[in-house]
N, C-alpha and C positions, 0 to 999 in steps of 0.2 A: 564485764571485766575486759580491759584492755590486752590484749596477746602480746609478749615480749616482743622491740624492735626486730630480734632474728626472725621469727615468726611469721612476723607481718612483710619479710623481708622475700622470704622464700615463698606466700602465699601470693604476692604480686608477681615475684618471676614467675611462679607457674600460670598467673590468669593471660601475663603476657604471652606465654611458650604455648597457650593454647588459644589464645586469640590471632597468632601467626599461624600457628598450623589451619585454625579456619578459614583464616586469608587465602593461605597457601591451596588449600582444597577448593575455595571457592573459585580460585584463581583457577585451577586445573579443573571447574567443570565447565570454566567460562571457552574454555582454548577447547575442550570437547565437545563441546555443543557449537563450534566454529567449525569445527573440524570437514571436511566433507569429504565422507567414506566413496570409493569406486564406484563409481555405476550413479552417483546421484549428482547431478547437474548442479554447479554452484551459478545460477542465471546474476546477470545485471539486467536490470530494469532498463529499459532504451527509451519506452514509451511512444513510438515510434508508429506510421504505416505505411507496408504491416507487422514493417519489426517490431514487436511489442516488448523482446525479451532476447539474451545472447549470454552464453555460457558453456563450460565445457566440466569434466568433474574434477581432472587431474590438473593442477596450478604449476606443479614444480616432477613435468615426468623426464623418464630417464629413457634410454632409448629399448630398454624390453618392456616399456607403456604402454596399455593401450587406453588411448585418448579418447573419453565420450564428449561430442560437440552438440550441442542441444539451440533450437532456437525457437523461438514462442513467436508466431504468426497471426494474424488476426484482420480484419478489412470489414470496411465499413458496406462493401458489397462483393458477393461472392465472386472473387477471380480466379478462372484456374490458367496456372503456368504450363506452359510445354515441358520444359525443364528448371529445377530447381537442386541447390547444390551447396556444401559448405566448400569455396575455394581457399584452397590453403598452397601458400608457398612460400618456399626458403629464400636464405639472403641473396640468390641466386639465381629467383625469378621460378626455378624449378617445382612445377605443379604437381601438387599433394591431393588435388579434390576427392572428397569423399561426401557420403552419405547421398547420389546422385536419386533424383525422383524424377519419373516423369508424369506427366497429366496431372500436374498435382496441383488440386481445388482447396485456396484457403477463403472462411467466410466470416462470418462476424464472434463465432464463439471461437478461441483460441486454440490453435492446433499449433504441437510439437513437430517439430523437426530434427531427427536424429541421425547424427554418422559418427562412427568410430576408423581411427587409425595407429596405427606407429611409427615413428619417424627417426630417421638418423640424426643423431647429437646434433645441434646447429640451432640458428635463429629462425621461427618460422613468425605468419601473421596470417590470419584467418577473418573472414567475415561469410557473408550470405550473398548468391547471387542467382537470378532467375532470368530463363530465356522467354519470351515473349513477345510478338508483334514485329519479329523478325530479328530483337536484336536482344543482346543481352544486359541485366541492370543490375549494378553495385547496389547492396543493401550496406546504408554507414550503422554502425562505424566497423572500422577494422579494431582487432585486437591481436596482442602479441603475445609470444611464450616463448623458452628456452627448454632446448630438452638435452643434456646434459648423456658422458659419458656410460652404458651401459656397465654395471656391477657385475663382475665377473663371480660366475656361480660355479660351488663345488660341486658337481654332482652327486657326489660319494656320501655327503653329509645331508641329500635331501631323503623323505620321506612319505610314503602316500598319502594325497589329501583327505582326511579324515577316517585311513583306513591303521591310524597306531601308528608306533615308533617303533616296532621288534620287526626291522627292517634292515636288509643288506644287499646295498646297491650292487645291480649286475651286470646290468646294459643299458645304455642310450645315448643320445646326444642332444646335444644343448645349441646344433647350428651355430655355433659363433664363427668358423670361419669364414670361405669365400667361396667354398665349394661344398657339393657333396662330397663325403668320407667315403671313399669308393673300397676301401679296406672294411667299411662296417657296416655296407647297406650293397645289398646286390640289382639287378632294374628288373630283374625277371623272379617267375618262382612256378612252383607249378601245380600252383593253378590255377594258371593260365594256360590254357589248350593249344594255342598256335606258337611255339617256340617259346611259351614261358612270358608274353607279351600281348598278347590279347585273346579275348575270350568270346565270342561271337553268338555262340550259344549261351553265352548266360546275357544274352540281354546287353554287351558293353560294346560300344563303336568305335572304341579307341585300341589304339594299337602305343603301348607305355612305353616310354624308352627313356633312357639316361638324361638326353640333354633337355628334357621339359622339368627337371628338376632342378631348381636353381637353391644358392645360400646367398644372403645378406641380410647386414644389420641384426645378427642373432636370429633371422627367420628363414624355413624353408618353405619355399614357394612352388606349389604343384600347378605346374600349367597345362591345361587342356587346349586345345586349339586347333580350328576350323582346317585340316591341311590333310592332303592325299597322299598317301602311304605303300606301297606295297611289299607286304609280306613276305620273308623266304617261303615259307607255303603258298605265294601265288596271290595271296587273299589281298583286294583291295580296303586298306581302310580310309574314312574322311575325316578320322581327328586322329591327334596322337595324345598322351597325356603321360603321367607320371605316376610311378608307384615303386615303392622301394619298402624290400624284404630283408631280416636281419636272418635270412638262413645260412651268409656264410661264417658269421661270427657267435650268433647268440638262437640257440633251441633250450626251450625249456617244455618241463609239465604239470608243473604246480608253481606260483609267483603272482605278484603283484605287476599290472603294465597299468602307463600312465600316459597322455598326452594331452596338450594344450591346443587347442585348434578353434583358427576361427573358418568356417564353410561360406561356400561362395553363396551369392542371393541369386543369381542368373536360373529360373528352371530348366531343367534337361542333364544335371549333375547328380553323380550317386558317392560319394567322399564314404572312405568307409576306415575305421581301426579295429583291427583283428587279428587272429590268429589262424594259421592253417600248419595241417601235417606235414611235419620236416619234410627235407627232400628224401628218398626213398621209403618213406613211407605208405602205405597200403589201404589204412583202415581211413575212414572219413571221421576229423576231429576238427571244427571250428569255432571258434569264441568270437561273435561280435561285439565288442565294445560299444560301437554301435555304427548303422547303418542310416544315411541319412540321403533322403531323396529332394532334390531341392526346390521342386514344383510344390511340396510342403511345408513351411519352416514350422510347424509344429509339434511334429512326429520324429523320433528316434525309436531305430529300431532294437533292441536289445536279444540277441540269438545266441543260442548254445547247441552246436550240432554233434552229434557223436552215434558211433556203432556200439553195442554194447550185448555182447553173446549173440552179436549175430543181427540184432535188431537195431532199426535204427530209433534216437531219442531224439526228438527237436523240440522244445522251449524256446517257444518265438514271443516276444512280450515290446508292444508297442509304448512307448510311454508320451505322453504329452508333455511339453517342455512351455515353461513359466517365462520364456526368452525367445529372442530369434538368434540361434546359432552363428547366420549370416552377418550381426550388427557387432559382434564382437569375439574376444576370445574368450572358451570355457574349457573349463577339465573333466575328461574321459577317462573311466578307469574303469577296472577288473579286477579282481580276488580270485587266482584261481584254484580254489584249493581244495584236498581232497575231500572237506567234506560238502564243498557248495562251491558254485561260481556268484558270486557277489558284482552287480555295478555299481559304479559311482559317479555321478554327475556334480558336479563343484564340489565334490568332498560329501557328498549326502548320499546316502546308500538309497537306492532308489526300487531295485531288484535281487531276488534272492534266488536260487533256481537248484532243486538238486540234481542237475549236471555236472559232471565231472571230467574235466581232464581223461584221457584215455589213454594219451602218449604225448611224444616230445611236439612241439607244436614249433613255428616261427612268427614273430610278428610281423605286419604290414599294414601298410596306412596307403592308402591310392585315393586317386580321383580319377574314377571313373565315370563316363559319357553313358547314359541311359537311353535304349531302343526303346522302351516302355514307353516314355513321356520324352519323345527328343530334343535337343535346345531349338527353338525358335529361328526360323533360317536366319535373320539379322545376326543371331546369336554367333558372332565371332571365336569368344575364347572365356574363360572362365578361371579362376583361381583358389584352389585350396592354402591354407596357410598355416606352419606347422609351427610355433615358439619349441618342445622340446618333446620328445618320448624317452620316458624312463622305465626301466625293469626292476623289479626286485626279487629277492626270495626271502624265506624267513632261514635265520642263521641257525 
C-alpha cells in the first residue's frame, strides 16, 4: 500500500535530516582524527639525509605556548655530531635555539630529536643544524610559524588542574608584566639562614637575590649564575640565584597551590615549589610540591614535614615521572587540607599522605645551586621558568 504524498513527504525530509547529520558527524571525526593534541609532533616527511622527518606539535601557538619541535634522523652510517640543535629565529634575525645536544650519535635506525620553547608574538622560522668537522651545517628545509598575541587570563575564574571546581582564588600571579611584583613576592624568607638569602648548611651555593629574577612575555625566569658574592655575614658565595616568597602578602594553612614550570636540564640545579612556616613562626611545617634535583630528570621529590605533640612527622615519597621536566612545561600542585596533603602532577593525583598542615605556612618557588652534585665547572648559568603560581582555598 502506497503512503499518502504527506507521508512520503516528511519520511524523505527526515532520511535527508539524518543523512546530513551523518555528514556532519562524519565531518567532525575527520577534523578530530586531524587534530594534533599538545605534546604529539605533527612531522613532514622530508625524506632526506639524515633529515628524514621535521615537525613541531603546535601549528597556530599564541605567545603562553609551549612549542614541541621534533626531528627524525637517520644515516646511512653512524655519525656523531659535536653539536646539534633546532635553530629558530625571528624576523629580526634574533636567535631562539633550543633543544641543544651535544656528542650526539645518529645511525641507520631512526632517532628523535626534541626541543621545546616559547616565544614572543612575531614571525619566526626554524630548521635543524649541526656542528661538525669544525664548522656548522644547515639541515633543508626551513619551516615558518606565527605565534600571535598572548590571551589575557582571569585568574579569579581559574581552578585546580584536576583537583574540582569548589574553589576560591586567593593568590598568584600570571607574570604578564615586565617585572617582578615586588608588592607580592618578597627575595628572602626564613629559611634561609644567612640574612634570609642563602643557606649553606643545607647543601645551596647560591646566595638569591632580587635582581636574578626576571618578567617577560608572560614568564618568570629564575637565573642562577656562575658570580662571586659576598655576604653581609662575611660569607663568600660563587653563584647567585632567585627565589621568591609570598610571605608578605599571602600565608595560609589549609588550600590548594599551583604552578606551571618548566626546570632547567644543566645538572648541579635543585628548583623546588613549597611551602615553609610564616615569618615568626616556631614550629617546623613544610609541604614540598616537589623537589627536583637536575643530575636526574626522573625523580620528583614529593615531602610533607611537620612537628606534631612534640614529634617530628616526615613523609618523603620519590615519584618517577613519565616525562623530562626539563624538555617542557608541567603542573605542580597540592591539596592541603585537613584531612590529607594530596599531589598532583598535570592534574593526576599522584600522592596521598596523612600529613597535615600544622600552621600558617608561605609559598616559594627558588632555584637553587646544589653542593651534593655541583654544576660542572663549564657550567655557566642555568634557568628555571615559571608560566604562573596560583593559590586557592575552599569557600
Amino acid at each position: 500500500m502506497t503512503a499518502p504524498f504527506s507521508q512520503r513527504r516528511r519520511a524523505s525530509a527526515r532520511r535527508s535530516l539524518l543523512a546530513l547529520a551523518l555528514a556532519l558527524e562524519l565531518i567532525a571525526c575527520i577534523g578530530l582524527a586531524q587534530a594534533t593534541p599538545p605534546g604529539t609532533i605533527d612531522y613532514e616527511t622530508i625524506g632526506a639525509t639524515p633529515l628524514r622527518a621535521l615537525g613541531r606539535d603546535v601549528q597556530a601557538p599564541d605567545a603562553t605556548t609551549n612549542v614541541l619541535f621534533g626531528a627524525q634522523l637517520a644515516n646511512p652510517a653512524p655519525i656523531t655530531y659535536e653539536q646539534i640543535v633546532f635553530a629558530v629565529r625571528d624576523a629580526a634575525d634574533r636567535n631562539y635555539d633550543l633543544g641543544h645536544q651535544s656528542g650526539y650519535t645518529v645511525g641507520t635506525s631512526v632517532r628523535e630529536l626534541t626541543g621545546s620553547g616559547r616565544f614572543p608574538a612575531g614571525q619566526y622560522r626554524y630548521w635543524v643544524s649541526y656542528y661538525a668537522n669544525g664548522r656548522w651545517t644547515d639541515l633543508a628545509p626551513q619551516r615558518s610559524f606565527t605565534v600571535t598575541t598572548a590571551p589575557v587570563t582571569d585568574p579569579t575564574t581559574t581552578r585546580p588542574l584536576g583537583a574540582g571546581t569548589n574553589w576560591v582564588y586567593r593568590f598568584g600571579d600570571e607574570f604578564d608584566g615586565n617585572a617582578v611584583d615586588w608588592n607580592r613576592w618578597a627575595d628572602d624568607s626564613s629559611a634561609e639562614a644567612d640574612h634570609g638569602h642563602g643557606n649553606p648548611g643545607n647543601q645551596q651555593l647560591e646566595w638569591n637575590q632580587g635582581k636574578n629574577c626576571s618578567v617577560s612575555n608572560g614568564v618568570l625566569s629564575m637565573l642562577a649564575k656562575r658570580e662571586s658574592v659576598l655576604s653581609p655575614s662575611g660569607r663568600r658565595y660563587d653563584w647567585t640565584s632567585c627565589l621568591l616568597s609570598s610571605h608578605k602578602r599571602y600565608n595560609f594553612r589549609y588550600g590548594f597551590i599551583e604552578a606551571r614550570m618548566k626546570l632547567p636540564a644543566a645538572a648541579g640545579f635543585w628548583p623546588a615549589f613549597w611551602t615553609f612556616q610564616a615569618p615568626g613562626a616556631q614550629q617546623w611545617n613544610e609541604t614540598d610540591v616537589f623537589e627536583y634535583y637536575s643530575d636526574n630528570k626522573s625523580r620528583l621529590y614529593l615531602n610533607q614535614y611537620v612537628i606534631k605533640n612534640g614529634v617530628e612527622q616526615l613523609d618523603s615519597y620519590i615519584h618517577t615521572t613519565s616525562f623530562d621536566p626539563s624538555a617542557g612545561y608541567h603542573v605542580y600542585g597540592a591539596d592541603i587540607a585537613p584531612d590529607a596533603t594530596r599531589f598532583y602532577i598535570d592534574g593526576q593525583l599522584v600522592r596521598t599522605t596523612a600529613n597535615v598542615s600544622q600552621i600558617e605556612t608561605s609559598i616559594l618557588i627558588d632555584h637553587f645551586v646544589y653542593a651534593g652534585k655541583p654544576p660542572a665547572a663549564t657550567t655557566q648559568s642555568a634557568i628555571t621558568w615559571v608560566d604562573y603560581v596560583r593559590a586557592w582555598q575552599r569557600p
